[in-house]
N, C-alpha and C positions, 0 to 999 in steps of 0.2 A: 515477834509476830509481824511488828509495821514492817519488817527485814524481806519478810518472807511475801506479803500482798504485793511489796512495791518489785520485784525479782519476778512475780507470776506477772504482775502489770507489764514489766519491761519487756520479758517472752513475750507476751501475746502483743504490744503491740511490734515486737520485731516480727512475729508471724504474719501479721496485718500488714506491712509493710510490704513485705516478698511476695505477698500473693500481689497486691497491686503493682506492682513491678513486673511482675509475670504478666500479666493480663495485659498490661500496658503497652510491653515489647512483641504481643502478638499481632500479627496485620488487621489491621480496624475491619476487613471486612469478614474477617471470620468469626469476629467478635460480632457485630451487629446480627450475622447470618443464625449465633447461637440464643440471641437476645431473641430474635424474630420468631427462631421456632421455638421458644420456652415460651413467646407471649401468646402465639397462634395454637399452642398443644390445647384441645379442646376439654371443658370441663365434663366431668362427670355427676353423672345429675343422679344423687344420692336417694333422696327422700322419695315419696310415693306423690305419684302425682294425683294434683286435686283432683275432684270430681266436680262434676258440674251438674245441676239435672239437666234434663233433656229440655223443660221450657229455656231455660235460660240462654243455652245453645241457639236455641229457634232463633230466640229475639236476637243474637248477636249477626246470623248468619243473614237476618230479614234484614237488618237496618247493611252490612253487607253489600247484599244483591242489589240495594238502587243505585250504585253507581254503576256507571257504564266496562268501568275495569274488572269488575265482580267476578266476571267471568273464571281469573286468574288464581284470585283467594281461592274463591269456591274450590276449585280443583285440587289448591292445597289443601284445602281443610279434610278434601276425601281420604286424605291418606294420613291422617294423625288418627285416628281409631276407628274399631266398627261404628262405634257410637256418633261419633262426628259424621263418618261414613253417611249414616242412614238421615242425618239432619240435614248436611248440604247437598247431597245427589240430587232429590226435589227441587230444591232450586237452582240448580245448576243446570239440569233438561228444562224446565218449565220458559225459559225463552234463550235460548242459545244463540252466542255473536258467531254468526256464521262467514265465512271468509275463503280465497282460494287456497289456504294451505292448510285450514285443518277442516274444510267442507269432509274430504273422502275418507278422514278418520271417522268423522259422525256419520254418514250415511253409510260406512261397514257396521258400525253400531246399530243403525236405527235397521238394516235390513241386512240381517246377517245371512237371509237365506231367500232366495227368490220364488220359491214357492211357500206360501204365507201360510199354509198349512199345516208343513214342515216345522217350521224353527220360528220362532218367534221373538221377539229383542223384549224383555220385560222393562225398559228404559223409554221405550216408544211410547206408553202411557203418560209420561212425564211431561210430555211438550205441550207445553198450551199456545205459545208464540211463536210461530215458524217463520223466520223473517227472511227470505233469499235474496233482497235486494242487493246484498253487496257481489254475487256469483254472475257471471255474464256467461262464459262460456265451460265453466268446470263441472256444472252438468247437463244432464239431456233429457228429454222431455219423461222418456220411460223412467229416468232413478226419478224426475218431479211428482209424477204420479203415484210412483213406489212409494214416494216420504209420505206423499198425503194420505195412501191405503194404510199404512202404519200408524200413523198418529193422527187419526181419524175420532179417533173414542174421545178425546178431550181437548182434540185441539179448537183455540176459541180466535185466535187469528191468523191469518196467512198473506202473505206480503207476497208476491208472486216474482220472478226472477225476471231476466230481461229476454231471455231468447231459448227456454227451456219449457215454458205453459204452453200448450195445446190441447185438441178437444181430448187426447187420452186420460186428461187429468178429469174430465168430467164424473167419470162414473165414481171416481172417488171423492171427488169436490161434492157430490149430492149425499152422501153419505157422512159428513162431515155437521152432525146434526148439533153440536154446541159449537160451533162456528158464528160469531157474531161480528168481525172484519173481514173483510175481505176486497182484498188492495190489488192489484192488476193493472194500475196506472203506468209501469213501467214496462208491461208486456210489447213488446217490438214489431212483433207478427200475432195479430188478433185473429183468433179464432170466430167463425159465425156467431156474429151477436146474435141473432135469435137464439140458436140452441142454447148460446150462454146466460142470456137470460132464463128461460126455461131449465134450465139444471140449476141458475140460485136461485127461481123462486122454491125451489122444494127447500130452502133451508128457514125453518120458522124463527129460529133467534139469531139469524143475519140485522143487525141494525147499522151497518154501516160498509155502504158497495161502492168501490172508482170503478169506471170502466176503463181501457185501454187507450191511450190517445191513439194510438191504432185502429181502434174500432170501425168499424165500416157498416153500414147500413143498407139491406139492398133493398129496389122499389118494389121487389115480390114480397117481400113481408107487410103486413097487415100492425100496425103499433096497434090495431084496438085489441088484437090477440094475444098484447102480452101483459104476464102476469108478473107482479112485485112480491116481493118478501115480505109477508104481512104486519111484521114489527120495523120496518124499513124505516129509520131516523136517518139516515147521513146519505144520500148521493150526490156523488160524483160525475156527470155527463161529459166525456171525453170523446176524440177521434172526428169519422165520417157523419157527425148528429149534422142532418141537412134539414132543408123545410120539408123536404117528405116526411121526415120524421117527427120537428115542430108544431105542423100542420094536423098528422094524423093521428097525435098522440090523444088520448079521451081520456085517460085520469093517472095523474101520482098518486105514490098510497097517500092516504089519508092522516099516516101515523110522522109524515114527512116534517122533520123538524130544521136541518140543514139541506139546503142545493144550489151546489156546485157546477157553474155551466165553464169552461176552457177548455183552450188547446183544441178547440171545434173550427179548422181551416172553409167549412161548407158551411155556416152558421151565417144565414143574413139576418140585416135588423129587423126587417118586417116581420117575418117566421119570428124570431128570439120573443117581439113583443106579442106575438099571437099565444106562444107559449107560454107567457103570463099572465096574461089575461084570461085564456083559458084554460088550463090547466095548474095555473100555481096560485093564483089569487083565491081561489076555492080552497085552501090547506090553509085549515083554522090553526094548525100547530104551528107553520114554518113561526121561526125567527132568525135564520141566517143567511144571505142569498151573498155569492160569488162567482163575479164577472169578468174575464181575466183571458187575452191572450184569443179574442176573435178578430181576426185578421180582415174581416170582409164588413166590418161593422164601421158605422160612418164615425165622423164627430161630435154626432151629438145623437145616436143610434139608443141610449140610454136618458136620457134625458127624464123620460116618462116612468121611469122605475120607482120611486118613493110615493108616487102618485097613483098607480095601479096597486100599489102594494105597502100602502100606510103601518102596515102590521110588523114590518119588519125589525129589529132588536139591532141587529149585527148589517152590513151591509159592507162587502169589500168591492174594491171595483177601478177598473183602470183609469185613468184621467184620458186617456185617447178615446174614448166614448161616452164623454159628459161633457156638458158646460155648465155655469151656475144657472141653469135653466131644472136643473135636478133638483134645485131646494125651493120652485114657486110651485105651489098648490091649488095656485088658482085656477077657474073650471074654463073659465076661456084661455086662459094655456095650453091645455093640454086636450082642444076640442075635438083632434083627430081620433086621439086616443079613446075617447068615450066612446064617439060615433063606430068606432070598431067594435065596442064593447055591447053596444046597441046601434046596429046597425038602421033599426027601423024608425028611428027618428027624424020626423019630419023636417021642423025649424030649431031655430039656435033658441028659442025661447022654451023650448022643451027640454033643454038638456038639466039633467040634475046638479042639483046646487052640491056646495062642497061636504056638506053636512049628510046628504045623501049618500053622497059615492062613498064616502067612506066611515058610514053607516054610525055619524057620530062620536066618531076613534080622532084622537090627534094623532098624528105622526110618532109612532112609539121608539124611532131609531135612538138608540141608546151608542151606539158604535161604530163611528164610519172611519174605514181602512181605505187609502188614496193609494194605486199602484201603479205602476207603469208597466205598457207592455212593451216596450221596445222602439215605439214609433218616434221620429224626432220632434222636433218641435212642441212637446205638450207639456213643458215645465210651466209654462204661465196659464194654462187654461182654467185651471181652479187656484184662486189664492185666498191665505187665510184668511182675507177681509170677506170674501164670497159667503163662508160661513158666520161671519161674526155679525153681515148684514142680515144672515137669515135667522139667527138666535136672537139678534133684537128686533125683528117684525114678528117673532112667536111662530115661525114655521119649523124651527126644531126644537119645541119646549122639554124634550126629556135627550137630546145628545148629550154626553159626560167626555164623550173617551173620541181623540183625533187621532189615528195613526197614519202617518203619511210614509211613503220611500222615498229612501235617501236620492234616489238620484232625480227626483224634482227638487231637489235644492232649495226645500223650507227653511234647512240651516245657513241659508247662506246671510252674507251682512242686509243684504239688502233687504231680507225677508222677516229678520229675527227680531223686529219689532213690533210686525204684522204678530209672528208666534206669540209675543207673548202677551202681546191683547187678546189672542182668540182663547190660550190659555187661561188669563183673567176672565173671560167673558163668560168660560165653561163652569168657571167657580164659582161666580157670583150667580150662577143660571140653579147650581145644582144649593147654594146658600139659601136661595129666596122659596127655595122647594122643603126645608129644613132637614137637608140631604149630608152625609158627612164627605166632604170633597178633599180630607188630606191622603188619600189612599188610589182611589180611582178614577180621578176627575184629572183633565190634563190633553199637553198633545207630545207623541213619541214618535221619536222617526227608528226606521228599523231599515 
C-alpha cells in the first residue's frame, strides 16, 4: 500500500509539474489577459435581496440629500426599485442643481407640453427650491415663466436667473402662494419696480425679498403707494434706491427683522440717514442691518448708525464709511443727528439725554461684521484697539462676536496682538456677564 500512495504521489506531482511548465512557456500577456478576465467575470448574486421598510429608506436618502453631490446618488437610487423609486424622486425634484447641460432635460420634464391644460408633468409638484442662478443664457424669459406656472403649487423659493426674469413672469410669480424666498438680486435687466413690487405684495408667506441691483426707481411713482408682504422678515434694497425713494419712503413692514441696504450706486448719506431715522428706527423687530458697497457715501457717512439704532443684534458694514466715531454714544456727538430727528428744537440745552433717546436700552449689538467695499486706503480706519477702547468705556457691554475681511489685514504681524487682546477683551466681557464664551465669543476673519 505505502508502494501504491508514494507511485499516485509521484503521478500527480509529475502532472503538477507539466502543467506549470506549460503555463510558463505561454507569453505573459496572454496569461495576465486570462487572470484579468477570470478576476473581472462578475458575481452573481444568489440570495434574495434584503428588504428594507420604507422609513428606513426615508432616513437614508434624507441624511443623503444634504450634501451638495446628492444630486448624483439620488438619481441612482431611482433605478434600484419601484420601492427606492418612490422614496428618492421627492427628494431629488424638491431642490434641483440646476446647470447648462442638463437645465433642458428638466425643463422637457417640468413642461412637457405648452398648453398647461393639455399635459401636465406629475414631477412639477415636487420642487420646492427652484434655484436658476447658475443659467445665464440657456434659457428665456417665456420657458422662466413656464417653470414658475408649473411649480407654482409648492414652490417655496425661487432664486431668479441672470438675463431670463421679466414682467412675463409676474402673472405667475403672484400665484406662487407658498413662496417664502424670493431672490432677484442677480436679475441684469429689472423689470418696473413698482409693478414688481405690487405682484409680491399679493404673496402672504414671502418672508424674505432681494430686489435687483438693477432696479431702477422712477420720480412718477409715489413710495407711500407701496405695499409689503405682510410677513416680510429679510429685505434686501438693491439697484437705482435714490433719495427720491429714501426720502418718500413712509413705512417698512412692521414684521421687518433683517435690512439690507448695497450695490445702491444713487444712495447719498444724508437720504440713507433719513431712512433710519425715519423709517427703520420705528421696527421694534429689526436686529440685523447691512451696509455695503454705497459708492456715493462719505467716510464717515455712517458714523451715526448704532446711535439712531441702539436695537441692533447683528450689524455688517463696510470700513469705507465709519470711523471709530461709530462706537461714542454720546448726545453731543451725534447733535446733528437728533436735531434731524427733531427738528423743532430750539437750544442745545434741550436736546435729550442718552437715556432718552434710547428709551433706556444699552447698545444691544451682539455682532459686528467689518467689510470692505473696494475703496483703497481703509485698512487702518477701524483697528482692533477702536473696539477694545469702546468694551472698556461700557459702550458695547453685550458685543461677543468680531468678524473682520481679510483684506483689511487684521491678520497681519503688525495687528495680531492688537487681535488678540480684543479677543481677550470679548471674553472677559461675555465672563463677568456669567456668559459661556468657549463657543461663540471671539474675532474671525473670513
Amino acid at each position: 500500500m505505502a508502494l501504491d500512495v508514494q507511485r499516485n504521489w509521484d503521478v500527480c506531482m509529475a502532472e503538477n509539474l507539466e502543467r506549470v511548465t506549460k503555463e510558463s512557456d505561454q507569453p505573459k500577456d496572454k496569461k495576465d489577459a486570462r487572470e484579468t478576465t477570470r478576476a473581472e467575470k462578475p458575481k452573481i448574486w444568489k440570495s434574495e435581496p434584503v428588504y428594507l421598510p420604507d422609513e428606513i429608506i426615508i432616513q437614508i436618502l434624507e441624511y443623503v440629500s444634504r450634501f451638495h453631490e446628492s444630486q448624483y446618488t439620488l438619481a441612482s437610487c431611482c433605478l434600484l426599485s419601484r420601492q427606492w423609486y418612490s422614496a428618492a424622486v421627492p427628494m431629488l425634484y424638491a431642490s434641483p442643481y440646476l446647470y447648462g447641460k442638463n437645465f433642458d432635460p428638466f425643463q422637457a420634464v417640468m413642461i412637457p407640453s405648452r398648453n398647461l391644460h393639455v399635459r401636465d408633468s406629475p414631477l412639477a409638484s415636487l420642487v420646492k427650491i427652484l434655484d436658476l442662478r447658475g443659467l445665464v443664457h440657456q434659457a428665456s424669459r417665456r420657458i422662466t415663466a413656464r417653470l414658475l406656472g408649473r411649480t407654482k403649487g409648492n414652490l417655496e423659493a425661487f432664486i431668479a436667473p441672470q438675463a431670463s426674469f421679466g414682467t412675463n413672469s409676474f402673472a405667475a410669480l403672484a400665484k406662487c402662494h407658498q413662496l417664502r424666498i424670493l431672490d432677484l438680486s442677480l436679475v441684469s435687466e429689472s423689470p418696473p419696480l413698482f409693478e414688481l413690487l405690487k405682484t409680491v405684495s399679493r404673496l402672504d408667506n414671502l418672508t424674505t425679498f432681494r430686489l435687483p441691483r438693477s432696479s431702477g426707481f422712477s420720480t412718477d411713482v409715489n413710495p407711500a403707494l407701496i405695499t409689503w408682504p405682510r410677513r416680510l422678515e429679510n429685505l434686501a434694497l438693491s439697484g437705482g434706491i435714490d433719495a427720491h425713494f429714501m426720502h418718500g419712503i413712509v413705512a417698512l413692514p412692521s414684521t421687518l427683522r433683517s435690512l439690507t441696504i448695497e450695490h445702491c450706486p444713487s444712495a447719498k448719506g444724508f437720504a440713507l440717514m433719513h431712512m433710519l431715522r425715519a423709517a427703520v428706527r420705528p421696527l421694534a423687530h429689526l436686529e440685523t442691518l447691512k451696509l455695503a458697497n454705497l459708492p456715493r457715501l462719505s467716510g464717515s457717512a455712517c458714523d451715526n448708525v448704532l446711535f439712531i439704532l441702539p436695537g441692533l443684534t447683528r450689524l455688517s458694514i463696510s470700513v469705507d464709511y465709519i470711523t471709530p466715531a461709530l462706537f461714542d454714544f454720546d448726545v453731543s456727538s451725534h447733535r446733528e443727528a437728533i436735531e434731524c430727528h427733531y427738528p423743532t428744537l430750539p437750544h442745545a440745552e434741550s436736546l435729550p439725554t442718552r437715556h432718552q433717546w434710547t428709551d433706556g436700552k444699552q447698545c444691544e449689538l451682539r455682532t459686528l461684521e467689518l467689510t470692505n467695499s473696494g475703496n483703497p486706503g481703509v485698512e487702518d480706519k477701524v483697528s482692533p484697539i477702536d473696539i477694545v477702547i469702546a468694551l472698556d468705556e461700557g459702550a458695547l457691554p453685550n458685543l461677543r462676536q468680531v468678524r473682520v475681511d481679510k483684506t483689511l489685514l487684521w491678520q497681519a504681524s503688525a495687528t495680531a496682538a492688537d487681535v488678540d487682546a480684543l479677543a481677550d477683551a470679548l471674553k472677559e466681557a461675555a465672563v463677568q456677564r456669567g456668559e459661556d464664551e468657549s463657543t461663540s465669543t471671539g474675532v474671525w476673519t473670513f
